[in-house]
GUVEX-184153 format. One record per residue (C-alpha): x, y, z; residue in one letter. Coordinates in steps of 0.02 Angstrom, whole numbers, plus 50000, padded with zeros to 5 digits. Example, Ala and Ser with C-alpha at 12.3 -4.5 7.8 and 13.67 -1.06 7.14 Angstrom:
# residues 2
[rec [50615, 49775, 50390], A]
[rec [50684, 49947, 50357], S]
END
This chain:
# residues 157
[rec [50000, 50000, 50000], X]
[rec [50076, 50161, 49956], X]
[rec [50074, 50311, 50065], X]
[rec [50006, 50510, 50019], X]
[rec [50124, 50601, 49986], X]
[rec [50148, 50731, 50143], X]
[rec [50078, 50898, 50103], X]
[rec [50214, 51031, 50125], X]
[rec [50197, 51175, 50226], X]
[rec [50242, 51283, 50115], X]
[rec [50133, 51224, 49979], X]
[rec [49983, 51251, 50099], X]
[rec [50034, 51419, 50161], X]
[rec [50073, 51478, 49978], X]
[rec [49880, 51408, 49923], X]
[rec [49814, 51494, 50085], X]
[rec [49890, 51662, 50026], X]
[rec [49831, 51648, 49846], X]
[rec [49661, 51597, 49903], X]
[rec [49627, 51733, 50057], X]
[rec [49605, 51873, 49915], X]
[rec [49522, 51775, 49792], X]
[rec [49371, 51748, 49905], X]
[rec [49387, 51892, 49978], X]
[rec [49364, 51970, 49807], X]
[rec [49215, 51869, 49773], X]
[rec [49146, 51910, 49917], X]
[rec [49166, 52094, 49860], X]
[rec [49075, 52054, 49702], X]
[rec [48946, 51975, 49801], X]
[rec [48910, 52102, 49892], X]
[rec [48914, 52260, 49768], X]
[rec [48795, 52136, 49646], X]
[rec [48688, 52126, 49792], X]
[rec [48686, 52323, 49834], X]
[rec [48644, 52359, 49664], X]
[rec [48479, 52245, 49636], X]
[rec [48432, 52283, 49820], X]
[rec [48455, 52145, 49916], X]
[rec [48553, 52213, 50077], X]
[rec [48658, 52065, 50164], X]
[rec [48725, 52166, 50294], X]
[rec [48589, 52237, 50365], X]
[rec [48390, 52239, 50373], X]
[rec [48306, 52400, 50369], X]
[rec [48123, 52411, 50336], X]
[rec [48048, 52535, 50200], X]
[rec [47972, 52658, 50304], X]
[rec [47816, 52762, 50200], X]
[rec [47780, 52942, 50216], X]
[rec [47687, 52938, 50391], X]
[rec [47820, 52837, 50456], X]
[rec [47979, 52938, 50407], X]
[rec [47861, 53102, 50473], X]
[rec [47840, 53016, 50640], X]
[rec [48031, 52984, 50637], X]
[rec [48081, 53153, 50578], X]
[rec [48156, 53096, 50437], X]
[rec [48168, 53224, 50296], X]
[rec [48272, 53135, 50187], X]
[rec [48158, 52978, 50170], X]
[rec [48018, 53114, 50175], X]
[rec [48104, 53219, 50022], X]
[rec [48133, 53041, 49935], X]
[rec [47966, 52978, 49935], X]
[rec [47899, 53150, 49873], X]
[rec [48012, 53162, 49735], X]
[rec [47953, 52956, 49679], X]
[rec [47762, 53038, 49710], X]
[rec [47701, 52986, 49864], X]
[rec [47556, 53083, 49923], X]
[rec [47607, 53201, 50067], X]
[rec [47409, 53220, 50116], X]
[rec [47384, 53021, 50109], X]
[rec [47346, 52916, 50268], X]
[rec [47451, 52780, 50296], X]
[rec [47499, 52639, 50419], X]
[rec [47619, 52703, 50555], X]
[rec [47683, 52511, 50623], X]
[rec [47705, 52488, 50824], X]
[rec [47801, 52550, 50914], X]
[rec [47858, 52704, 50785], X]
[rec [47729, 52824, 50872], X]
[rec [47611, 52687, 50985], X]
[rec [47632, 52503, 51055], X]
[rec [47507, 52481, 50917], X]
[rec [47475, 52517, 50725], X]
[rec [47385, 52671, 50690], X]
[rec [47326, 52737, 50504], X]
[rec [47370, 52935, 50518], X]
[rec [47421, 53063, 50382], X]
[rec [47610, 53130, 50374], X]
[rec [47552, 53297, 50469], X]
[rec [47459, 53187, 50591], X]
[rec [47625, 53093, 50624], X]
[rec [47754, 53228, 50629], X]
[rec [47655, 53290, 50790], X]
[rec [47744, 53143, 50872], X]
[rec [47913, 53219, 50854], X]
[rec [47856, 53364, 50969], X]
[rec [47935, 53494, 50833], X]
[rec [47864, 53578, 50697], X]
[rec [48028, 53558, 50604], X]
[rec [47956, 53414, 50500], X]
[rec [47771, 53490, 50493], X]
[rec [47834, 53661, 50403], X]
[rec [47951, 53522, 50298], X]
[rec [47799, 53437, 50235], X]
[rec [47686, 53591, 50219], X]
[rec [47832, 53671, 50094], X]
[rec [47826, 53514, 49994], X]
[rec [47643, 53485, 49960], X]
[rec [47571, 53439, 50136], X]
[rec [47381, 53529, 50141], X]
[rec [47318, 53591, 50315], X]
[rec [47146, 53620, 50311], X]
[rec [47031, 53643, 50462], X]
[rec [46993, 53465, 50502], X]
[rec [47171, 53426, 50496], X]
[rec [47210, 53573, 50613], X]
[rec [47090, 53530, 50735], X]
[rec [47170, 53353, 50736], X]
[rec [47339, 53383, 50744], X]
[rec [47281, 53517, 50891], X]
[rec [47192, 53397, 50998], X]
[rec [47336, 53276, 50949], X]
[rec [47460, 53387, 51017], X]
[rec [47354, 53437, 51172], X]
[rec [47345, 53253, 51215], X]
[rec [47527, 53226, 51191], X]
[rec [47567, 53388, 51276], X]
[rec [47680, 53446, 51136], X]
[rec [47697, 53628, 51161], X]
[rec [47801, 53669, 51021], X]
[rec [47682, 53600, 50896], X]
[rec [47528, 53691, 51002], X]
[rec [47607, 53861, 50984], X]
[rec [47641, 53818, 50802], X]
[rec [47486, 53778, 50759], X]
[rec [47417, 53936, 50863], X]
[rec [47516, 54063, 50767], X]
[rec [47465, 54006, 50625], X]
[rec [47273, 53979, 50668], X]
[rec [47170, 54097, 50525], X]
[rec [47008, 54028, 50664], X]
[rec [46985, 53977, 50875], X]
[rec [47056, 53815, 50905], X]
[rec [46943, 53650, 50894], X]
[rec [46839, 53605, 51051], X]
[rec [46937, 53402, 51066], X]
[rec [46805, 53343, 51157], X]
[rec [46746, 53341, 50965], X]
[rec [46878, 53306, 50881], X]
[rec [46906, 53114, 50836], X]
[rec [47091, 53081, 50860], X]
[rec [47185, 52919, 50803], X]
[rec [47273, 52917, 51005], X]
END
């Protein structure tokens, strides 16, 4: 019976160096294919939509999903626990009073956002529940009518 020949150690340590790049490299290749049709191995982020990047105060997924042609006046699912411990179906404006600034409310009002009365009155009583005084004296100084009584005002918290 004959015997294997004994691998060398250099052999083994000169295939280990020539093969480290080469899968390193693939695994480069791997990973920019990947990037470009979308698929993110790295990491798992969830697409947010409008209401959800307003509740997170996100203007650049806010200024993204305007430009594609989302709807800055539509309602949308807000997913627990972004704003509640439970889903909720609010507009953008409804959800940017959860950031307690009217940073991203004057954001989506300059890009499309409509405030009418019923909206007002919401995101009042909204803010009046949440005790967001930054977004009640927003909303006051730029009040063309009295604020809504929220004991009449249906609210989605």
């Amino acid at each position: 019976m004959k015997r294997a020949a004994p691998v060398k150690p250099f052999a083994l340590a000169a295939t280990s160096v020539l093969a480290a790049p080469a899968l390193l490299a693939v695994a480069g290749v791997v990973l920019v294919v990947g990037a470009i049709v979308g698929w993110e191995p790295l990491w798992s982020e969830p697409q947010l939509n409008l209401a959800e990047a307003a509740a997170l105060n996100d203007r650049g997924t806010i200024q993204r999903l305007i430009a594609s042609g989302a709807d800055p006046n539509a309602r949308a699912p807000v997913r627990a626990p972004i704003l509640k411990s439970h889903d909720i179906v609010v507009t953008p404006l409804e959800a940017a009073v959860g950031t307690r600034t009217p940073t991203t409310i004057e954001f989506l009002l300059t890009r499309g956002a409509r405030m009418d009365s019923h909206e007002r009155a919401v995101m009042f009583c909204l803010a009046m529940k949440d005790e967001a005084r930054e977004i009640i004296d927003f909303l006051e100084k730029a009040a063309t009518q009295p604020q809504a009584d929220c004991e009449h005002v249906a609210t989605p918290w």
